[in-house]
N, C-alpha and C positions, 0 to 999 in steps of 0.2 A: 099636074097639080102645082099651081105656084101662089100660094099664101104669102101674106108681103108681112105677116109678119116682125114686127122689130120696137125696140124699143123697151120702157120699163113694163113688167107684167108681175104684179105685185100675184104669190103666193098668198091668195089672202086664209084670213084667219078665219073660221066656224067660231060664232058667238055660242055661250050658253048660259041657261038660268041657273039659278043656284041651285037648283033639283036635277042640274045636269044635261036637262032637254035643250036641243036645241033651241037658238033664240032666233027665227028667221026674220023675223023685225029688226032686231038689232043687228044682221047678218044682212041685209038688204042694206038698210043706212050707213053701214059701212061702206057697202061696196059699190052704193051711189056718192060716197065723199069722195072715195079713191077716184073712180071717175071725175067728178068735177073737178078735180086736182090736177087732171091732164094726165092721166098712167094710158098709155097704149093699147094695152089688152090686159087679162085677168084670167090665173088659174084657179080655178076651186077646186079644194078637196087634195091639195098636197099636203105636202109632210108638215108644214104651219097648220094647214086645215085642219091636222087632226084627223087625216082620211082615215088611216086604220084604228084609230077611236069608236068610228061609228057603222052602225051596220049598214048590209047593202042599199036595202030599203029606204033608210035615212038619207043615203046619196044621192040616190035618185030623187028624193022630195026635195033636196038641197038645189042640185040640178035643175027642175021643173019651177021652184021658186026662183030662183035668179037670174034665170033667162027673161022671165018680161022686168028683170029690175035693168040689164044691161039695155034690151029690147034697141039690138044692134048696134051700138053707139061705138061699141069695141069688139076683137077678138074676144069669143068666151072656151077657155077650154078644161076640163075636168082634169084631174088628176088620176091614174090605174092605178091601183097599189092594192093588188088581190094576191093571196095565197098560192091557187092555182093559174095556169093559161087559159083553162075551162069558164071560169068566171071572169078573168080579166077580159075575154071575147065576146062574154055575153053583156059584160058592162060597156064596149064599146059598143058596141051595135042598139042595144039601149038608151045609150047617150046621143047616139044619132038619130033615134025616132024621136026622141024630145026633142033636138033642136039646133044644139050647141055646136062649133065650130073645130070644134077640133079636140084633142087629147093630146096628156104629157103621159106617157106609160112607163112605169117603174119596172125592172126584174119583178118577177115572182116572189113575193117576202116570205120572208122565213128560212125557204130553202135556198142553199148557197148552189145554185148554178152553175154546173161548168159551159165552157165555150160553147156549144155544141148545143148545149140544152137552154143557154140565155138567146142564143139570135136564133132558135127556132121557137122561142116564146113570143118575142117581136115578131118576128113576120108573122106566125098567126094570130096574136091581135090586130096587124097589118090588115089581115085579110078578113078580120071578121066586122070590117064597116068603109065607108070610103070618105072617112074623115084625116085631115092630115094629123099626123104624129110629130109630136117631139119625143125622143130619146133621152129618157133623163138617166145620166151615167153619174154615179156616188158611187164611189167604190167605198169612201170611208165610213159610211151610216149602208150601204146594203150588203158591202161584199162581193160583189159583182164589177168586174172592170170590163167595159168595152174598151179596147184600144183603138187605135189610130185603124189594125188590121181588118177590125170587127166593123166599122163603119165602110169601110172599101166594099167588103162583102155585102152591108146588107144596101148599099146605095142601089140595086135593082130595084129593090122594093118600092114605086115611087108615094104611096103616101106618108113613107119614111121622111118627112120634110125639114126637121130640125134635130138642132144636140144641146143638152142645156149641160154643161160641162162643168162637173162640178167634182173632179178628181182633187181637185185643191194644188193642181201643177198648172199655169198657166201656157206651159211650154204645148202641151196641149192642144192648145187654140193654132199655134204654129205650124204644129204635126199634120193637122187637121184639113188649114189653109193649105199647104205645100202638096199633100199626098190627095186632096179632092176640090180645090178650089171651091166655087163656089155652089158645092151639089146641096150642101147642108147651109140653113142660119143657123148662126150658133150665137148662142146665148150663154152668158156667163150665170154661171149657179150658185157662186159663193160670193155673199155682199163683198168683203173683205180682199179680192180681188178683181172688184170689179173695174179701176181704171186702169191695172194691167191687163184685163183680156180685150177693154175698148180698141185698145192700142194696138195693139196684136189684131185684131179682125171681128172681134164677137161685133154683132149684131143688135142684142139684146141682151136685157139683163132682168133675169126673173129673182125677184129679191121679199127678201121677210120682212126688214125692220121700214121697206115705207110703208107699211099698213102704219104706224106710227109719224113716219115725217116724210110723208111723199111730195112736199115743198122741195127738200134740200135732195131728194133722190131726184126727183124731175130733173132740177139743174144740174147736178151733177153730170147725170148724162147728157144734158144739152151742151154742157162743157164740153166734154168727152169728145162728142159726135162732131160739133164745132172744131175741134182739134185748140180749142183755147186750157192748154196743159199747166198753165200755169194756176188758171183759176180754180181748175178742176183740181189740183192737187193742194190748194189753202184749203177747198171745201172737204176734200175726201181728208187732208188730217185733222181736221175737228169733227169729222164724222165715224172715223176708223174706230175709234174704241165702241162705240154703239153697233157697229158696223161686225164687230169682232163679235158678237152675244148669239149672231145666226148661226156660226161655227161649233156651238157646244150644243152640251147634248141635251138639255134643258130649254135649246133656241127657242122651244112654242113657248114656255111660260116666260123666259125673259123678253120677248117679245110683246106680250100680251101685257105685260109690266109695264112697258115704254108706252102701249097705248093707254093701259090706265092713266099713266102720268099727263097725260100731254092730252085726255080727254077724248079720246077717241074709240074707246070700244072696254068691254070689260076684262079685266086677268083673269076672269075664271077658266079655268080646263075642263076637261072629262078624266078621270080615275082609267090607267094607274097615273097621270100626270097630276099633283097638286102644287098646291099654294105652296110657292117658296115663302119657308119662314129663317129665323134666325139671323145668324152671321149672314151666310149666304146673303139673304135678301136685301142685310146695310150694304153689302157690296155690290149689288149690284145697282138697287138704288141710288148710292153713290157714282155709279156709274153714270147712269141717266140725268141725276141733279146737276153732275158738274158741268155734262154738255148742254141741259138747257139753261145753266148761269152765262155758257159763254156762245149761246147757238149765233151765230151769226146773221145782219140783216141779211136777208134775200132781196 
């Protein structure tokens, strides 16, 4: 199994109506801008999505709708972020009767995992479809660490195909390259380090805030890839502090905030996530007006 995989692969966001329901109208037109914009491939139903916001059923209708919006033009791949390995198995295999090309699977939520009990979670959702897998390792938002050791072991597994690495140590990427070459794409998982794991090796970079400005993410990694380090790094410091909002822990609604501003999709959430108000919200808005007073021509 060799997916060529690479490039930007926007985490995109789940729209919703003011009653909370999904908006798959506006969840479609999103995810046909993101495309015309040139983004690579597209996850639905990660941690941006709001995967564990919505129930299973909802997933699936979500899944089932976007697939004839991509209707092959890109990599389409769902997000796992289930409870048990019971359901995370039966959502892969589900996801492959509909259609889609693959999957990012999360640990088990909720329960903190030891070694033993996380890479025998993966390989059976491995084995419960013959779609390739990314590995998405967050040890700081799941609790869960795969190390450098834990991918050596599960590299038998061959639908195992990527790592979206998002420990927030970019030494990582290094560890990664050195101890298995090229068995994994690895993709960088935190915006905010994204021109240091280009550099280092990653492959890809699966990111939040271009659902918001997938112009300056595009180039960015076309710099990057280019090895043009100079441009790449005028753009990523006028990008970093936006870049820095995917890192906290409110990322879906400041996120959804940059889109409201810049016209691209709504800030609504799903409960327990609401409306930042107050301070908070001058500051971050501040955030976003100051970068687009100084956004830069592309």
């Amino acid at each position: 199994m060799n997916p060529t995989w690479h490039g930007v692969y926007p985490a995109l966001t789940t729209q919703f109506r003011d009653d909370e329901s999904i908006d798959f109208d506006a969840t479609a037109a999103h995810l046909d801008k993101m495309i015309a914009s040139g983004i690579h491939g597209v996850i639905l139903l990660g941690s941006v999505g709001e995967n564990t916001a919505l129930s299973y059923e909802e997933k699936m209708e979500v899944l089932r709708a976007m697939k004839p919006v991509v209707n092959g033009r890109i990599p389409l791949l769902s997000g796992v972020a289930e409870n048990t390995t019971r359901t995370a198995c039966r959502y892969a295999a589900e996801a492959e009767r509909i259609g889609i090309d693959g999957l990012m699977v999360l640990p088990a939520m909720i329960y903190k995992a030891d070694r033993r009990e996380a890479l025998t979670h993966f390989r059976d959702v491995a084995h419960a479809s013959s779609l390739p897998i990314m590995i998405y390792n967050n040890p700081p938002s799941y609790f869960v660490d795969l190390t450098t050791d834990c991918f050596l072991e599960l590299a038998e597994e061959k639908t195992l195909v990527a790592i979206k690495e998002s420990s927030g140590d970019p030494r990582r990427i290094t560890d990664l390259k050195t101890a298995l070459g090229n068995r994994y794409i690895l993709f960088s998982g935190v915006d905010d380090l994204v021109v240091e794991s280009a550099l280092l090796g990653a492959q890809g970079w699966v990111s939040g805030l271009v659902n918001a400005f997938p112009d300056e993410n595009r180039i960015l990694w076309e710099h990057c890839v280019a090895g043009r380090w100079t441009e790449a790094i005028e753009l990523y410091r006028w990008y970093t502090p936006l870049l820095h909002l995917d890192t906290k822990i409110k990322l879906v609604q400041y996120i959804k905030m940059c889109m409201a501003e810049v016209g691209l999709g709504s800030e609504k959430t799903r409960a327990p996530r609401l409306r930042v108000e107050g301070a908070e919200r001058e500051q971050i808005l501040g955030i976003i007006r100051q970068a687009l007073a100084t956004r830069p021509k592309l």
